[in-house]
Steps between C-alpha positions, in 0.01 A plus 500: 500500500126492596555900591628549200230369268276662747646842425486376164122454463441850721714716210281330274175533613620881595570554157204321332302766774690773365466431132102418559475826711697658169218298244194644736647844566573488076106418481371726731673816345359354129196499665518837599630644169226323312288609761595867429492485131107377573470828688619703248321334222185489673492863698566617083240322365267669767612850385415372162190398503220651299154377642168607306422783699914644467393479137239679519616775712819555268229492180274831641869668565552474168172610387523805740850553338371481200222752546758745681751449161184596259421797723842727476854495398682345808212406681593120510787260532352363166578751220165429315669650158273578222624342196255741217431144382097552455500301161574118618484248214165347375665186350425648165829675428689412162797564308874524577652693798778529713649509821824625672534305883782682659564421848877392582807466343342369191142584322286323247369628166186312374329444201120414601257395246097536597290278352139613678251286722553176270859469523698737774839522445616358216851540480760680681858600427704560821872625476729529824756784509779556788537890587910562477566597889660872387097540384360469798726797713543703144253752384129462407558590138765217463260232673201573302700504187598161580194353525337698197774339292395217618126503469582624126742185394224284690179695264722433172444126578126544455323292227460684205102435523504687830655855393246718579315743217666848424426739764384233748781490824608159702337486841699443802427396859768614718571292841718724723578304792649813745316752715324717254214770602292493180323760333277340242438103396812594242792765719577454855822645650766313676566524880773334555754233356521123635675146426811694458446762224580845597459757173501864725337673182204312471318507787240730537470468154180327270672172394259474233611853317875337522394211334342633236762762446750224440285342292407793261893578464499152348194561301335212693150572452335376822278598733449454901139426518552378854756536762418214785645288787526160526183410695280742312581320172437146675146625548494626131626184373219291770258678342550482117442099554211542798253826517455375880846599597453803800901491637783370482823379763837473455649216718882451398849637637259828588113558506251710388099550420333675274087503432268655319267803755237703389611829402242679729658346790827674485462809684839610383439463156516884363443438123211444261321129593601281257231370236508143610427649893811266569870533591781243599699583806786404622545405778854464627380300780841334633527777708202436683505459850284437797517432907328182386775347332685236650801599519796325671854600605643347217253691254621827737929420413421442167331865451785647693770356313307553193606808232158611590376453843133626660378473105363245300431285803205295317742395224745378770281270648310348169775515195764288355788714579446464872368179591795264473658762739277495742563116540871528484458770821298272708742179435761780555367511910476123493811407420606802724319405850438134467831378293283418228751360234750398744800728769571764220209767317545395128678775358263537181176514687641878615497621134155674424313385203723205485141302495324570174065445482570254238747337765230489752225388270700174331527427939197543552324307214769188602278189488791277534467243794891615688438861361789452227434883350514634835822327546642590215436874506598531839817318398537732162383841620658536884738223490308288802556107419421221720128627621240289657157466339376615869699810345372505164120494605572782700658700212150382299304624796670861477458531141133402556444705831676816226320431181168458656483862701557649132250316295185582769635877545507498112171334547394784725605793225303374223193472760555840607472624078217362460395604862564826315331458194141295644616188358519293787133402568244410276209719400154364493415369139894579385684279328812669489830382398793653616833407390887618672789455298830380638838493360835454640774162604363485863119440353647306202763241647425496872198241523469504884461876508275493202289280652506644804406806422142410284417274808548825726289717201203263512482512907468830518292516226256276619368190277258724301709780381800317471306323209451819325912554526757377298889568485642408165861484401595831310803489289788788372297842599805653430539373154140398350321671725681875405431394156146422557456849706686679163200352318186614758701797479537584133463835346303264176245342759216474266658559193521241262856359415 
């Protein structure tokens, strides 16, 4: 009997062994999973970081990038476009004009009304119009037809008071959001067709001259007075409210700059100098790019699998469009090589994009004690339940570690403009104000980066100039601020209405 209980109590003390030897083996290869997804985290956030003097370094390669665009055609990453906009607004324009904003798969028509230096904009009339999809792989003729028809039922709304005198046309601003090479502040031809439109016929072709031949065969009496992108008008409309406004960025889905250079300081400027010795250019700086950069593997499969890879490389690091990706590829390798969320790869974290910026930014503004938003859009977006708040503050740390490269390299642009333009350093007796205008959701909604980004402005600025600097929120260049540029722009500048 006594050998049996004996054998009895040696099982069982075998087996607690065994299932303690299971418990610390269990630990020790938690350990080392958690210990790799530290390793990933941390080597990232390495490659990621953007220390004064990075800053710095990436601001004079966009300055000499800048210089090298001015100089020739193709002499720069950074297209440095003139936009023949030489007349920006004074904040004294008046009257009623328009705009067209055509950029997608639907455009805007616009009724502006300009009420001078007292007032601003007064009122504004905005009417959204889907494009049928046959329009946008027909011909040009057809498309531009379209939208004349629809700028004409939109002008017949106009209060009565507001019909101009006989002989006097309505003035248009024109926002063309495709690759156009322009000719004058008021024709440009188009390059190419993006976002899905493909009309053969009209590229090549002055988009303004179609538009206004659609809108003559209506007997639309309208003129272009301006034909403009998106970031050019966000400087026009900056600078109707605030005379200190020198550029403007873009920081949304995409990016841009544009800023205001002295005329004589565009070696590849052919024509006549403008009167006001002044010319906005644009810059098309997303496609910047630099050895200083810090650039990651996951930033380098992202351009690769991209529809454009080697270009726009700046955007891809500092826009909306990318930034949630970038996340989703690093938890991607964590839940890869350390078993992140559990045995199996979540099937949804392999879909690109799957991770939206305004995904990313409601994680990383979470202020809830257990990370509840985190939680939830993990739950929501890539179907991962049951996650630790160990988890959860690493998913915040990512979106921080992500957000934070972007707002000090966007930081670092704006330095390098006014690098460019002597505005970052204070002159002896000055007192000069100089104001950037920003625009776009990333700017807007995403606090973190916002902030971010200004702290990163004023350290490279230094306490002194960054006093003199100011970034102010800029709203719809594409709508107001065409309208505004129709009005610096008017054939009746100085004659009396």
């Amino acid at each position: 009997m006594r050998k049996v209980v004996v054998g009895a109590v040696v099982v069982g003390a075998a087996a607690v062994c065994a299932a303690a030897a299971l418990v610390v083996r269990h630990r020790l290869k938690s350990r080392g999973k958690w210990a790799r997804a530290m390793a990933i985290l941390k080597e990232f956030e390495e490659k990621c970081e953007t220390p004064i003097g990075k800053l710095k370094q990436v601001a004079d390669a966009m300055t000499v990038e800048m210089h090298a665009g001015l100089a020739s055609e193709g002499g720069s990453k950074l297209k440095m476009l003139i936009s023949y906009v030489d007349n920006l607004p004074t904040g004294e324009e008046k009257g009623l004009f328009y705009a067209l904003d055509l950029g997608g798969t639907n455009f805007r028509v616009l009724r502006v009304h300009l009420s001078g230096r007292d007032k601003g904009v007064i009122n504004q009339d905005v009417e959204e119009v889907s494009i049928p999809p046959h329009l946008m792989t027909g011909s040009s003729h057809e498309l531009f037809d379209f939208i004349a028809e629809a700028l004409a039922k939109f002008v017949r709304s106009e209060p009565e008071e507001f019909h101009p005198p006989p002989g006097r046309q309505r003035e248009l601003g024109f926002t063309f959001s495709f690759p156009v090479r322009q000719t004058s502040v008021a024709s440009g031809n188009l390059i190419k067709w993006t976002k899905g439109f493909n009309i053969e016929d009209a590229v090549g072709e002055d988009v303004v001259e179609q538009l206004t031949k659609s809108m003559e065969k209506i007997g639309l009496d309208m003129r272009v007075s301006a034909l403009v992108n998106d970031t050019v008008g966000t400087l026009a409309g900056a600078r109707y409210y605030n005379q200190d406004v020198i550029a403007a960025v873009i920081l949304g889905t995409g990016t841009n700059a544009a800023y205001v250079e002295r005329a004589q300081a565009i070696p590849k400027w052919h024509g006549l100098l403008p009167k006001s010795g002044e010319m906005v250019i644009n810059m098309e700086w997303g496609n910047f790019r630099s050895l200083h950069l810090p650039l990651t593997e996951y930033d380098q499969s992202l351009d690769a699998e991209s529809l454009n890879p080697g270009e726009q490389i700046f955007e891809k690091l500092i826009s909306g469009m990318y930034l949630g990706d970038i996340v989703r590829r690093v938890l991607l390798r964590i839940a890869e090589e350390a078993d992140f969320f559990g045995d199996t790869v979540p099937p949804k974290l392999k879909i690109p994009f799957i991770i939206r910026t305004p995904d990313m930014s409601a994680m990383h503004h979470d202020t809830s004690s257990d990370l509840k938003v985190v939680a939830n859009k993990l739950r929501d977006i890539l179907e991962i339940s049951n996650t630790s708040l160990k988890m959860r503050k690493i998913v915040v740390g990512l979106c921080d570690i992500v957000a934070t490269r972007g707002a000090r390299l966007s930081a670092a642009g704006i330095f390098g403009i006014l690098k460019k333009i002597g505005r970052d350093t204070v002159r002896v007796g000055e007192k000069e104000k100089s104001v950037v205008g920003l625009d776009g959701g990333l700017f807007e909604h995403y606090t973190e980066f916002r902030t971010s980004m200004g702290s990163a402005l004023k350290e490279l600025l230094g306490e002194e100039a960054a006093d003199s600097i100011a970034i102010e929120q800029a709203n719809d260049g594409s709508g107001i601020g065409a309208a505004i540029l129709a009005a610096s722009h008017s054939q009746y500048l100085g004659v009396e209405s």
